[in-house]
C-alpha positions in Angstrom: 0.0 0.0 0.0 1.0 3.5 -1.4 1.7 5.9 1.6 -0.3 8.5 2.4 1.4 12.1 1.5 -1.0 13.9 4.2 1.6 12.3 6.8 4.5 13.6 5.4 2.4 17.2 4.7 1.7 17.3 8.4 4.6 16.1 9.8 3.1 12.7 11.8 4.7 9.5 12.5 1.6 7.3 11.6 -2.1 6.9 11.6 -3.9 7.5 14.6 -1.2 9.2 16.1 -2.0 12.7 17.4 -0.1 15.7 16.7 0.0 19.2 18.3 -0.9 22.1 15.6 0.7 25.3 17.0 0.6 27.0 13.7 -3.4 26.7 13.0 -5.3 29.2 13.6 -8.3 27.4 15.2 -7.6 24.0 16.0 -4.9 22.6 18.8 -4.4 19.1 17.3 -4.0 16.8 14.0 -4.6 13.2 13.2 -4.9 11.3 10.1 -7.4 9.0 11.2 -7.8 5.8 9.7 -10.4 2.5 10.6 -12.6 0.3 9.1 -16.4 1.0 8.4 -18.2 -1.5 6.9 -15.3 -3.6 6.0 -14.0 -0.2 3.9 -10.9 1.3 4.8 -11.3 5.0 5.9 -8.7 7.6 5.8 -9.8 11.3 7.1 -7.6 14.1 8.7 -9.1 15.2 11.5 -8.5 18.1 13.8 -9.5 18.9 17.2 -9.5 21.1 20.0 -9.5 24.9 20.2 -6.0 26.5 19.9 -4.9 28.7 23.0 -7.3 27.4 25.4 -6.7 26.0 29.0 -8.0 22.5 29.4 -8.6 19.9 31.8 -7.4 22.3 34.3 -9.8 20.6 37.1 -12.1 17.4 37.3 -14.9 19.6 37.3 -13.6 21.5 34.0 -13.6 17.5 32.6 -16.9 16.2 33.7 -17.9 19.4 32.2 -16.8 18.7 28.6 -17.7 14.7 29.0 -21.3 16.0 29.5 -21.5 18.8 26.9 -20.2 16.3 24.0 -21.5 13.0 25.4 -22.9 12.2 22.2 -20.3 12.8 20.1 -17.8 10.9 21.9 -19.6 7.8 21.6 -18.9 8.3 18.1 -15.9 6.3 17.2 -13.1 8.6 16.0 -14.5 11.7 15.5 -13.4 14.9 16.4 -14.6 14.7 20.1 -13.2 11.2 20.5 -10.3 12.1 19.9 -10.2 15.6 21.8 -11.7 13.0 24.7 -8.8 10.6 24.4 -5.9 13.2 24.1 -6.5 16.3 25.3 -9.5 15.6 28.1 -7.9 12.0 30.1 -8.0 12.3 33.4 -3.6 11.9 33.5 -3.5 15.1 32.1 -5.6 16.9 34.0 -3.4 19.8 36.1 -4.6 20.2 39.1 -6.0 17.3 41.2 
């Protein structure tokens, strides 16, 4: 299989591997996504999270967001799945 050229273009190591954007002007973090639906191979670059923006500062600040975008991060690998998984885990929150 032919690599991708978006990995190269955006500098990541690999598929589902998570990168921080600084240079965007809205969006914190990049991923070429890449899974299987409905026995098709999917490719997609996704990005996520606002740029400039402190989160997961406090539990509270978490079970906020988990709430607000419930349904969305049920949804496998989209935006809010992966802002969930990366940015909003409970290891990187700051303050305990």
């Amino acid at each position: 299989m032919a690599r991708d050229p978006r990995l190269a273009r955006f500098g990541l190591k690999g598929f589902n591997k998570p990168k921080k954007t600084p240079r965007h002007k809205t969006k914190s973090h990049v991923v070429l996504s890449r899974h299987r639906e409905g026995g098709e191979l999917k490719t997609k670059l996704i990005r996520f999270g606002s740029q400039g923006s402190d989160t997961n500062q406090t539990p509270a600040q978490r079970r906020a967001f988990k709430a607000r975008h419930a349904k969305n991060i049920v949804k496998y690998k989209s935006p809010a799945w992966w802002a969930n998984k990366v940015k909003w885990n409970a290891s990187k929150t700051r303050s305990k």
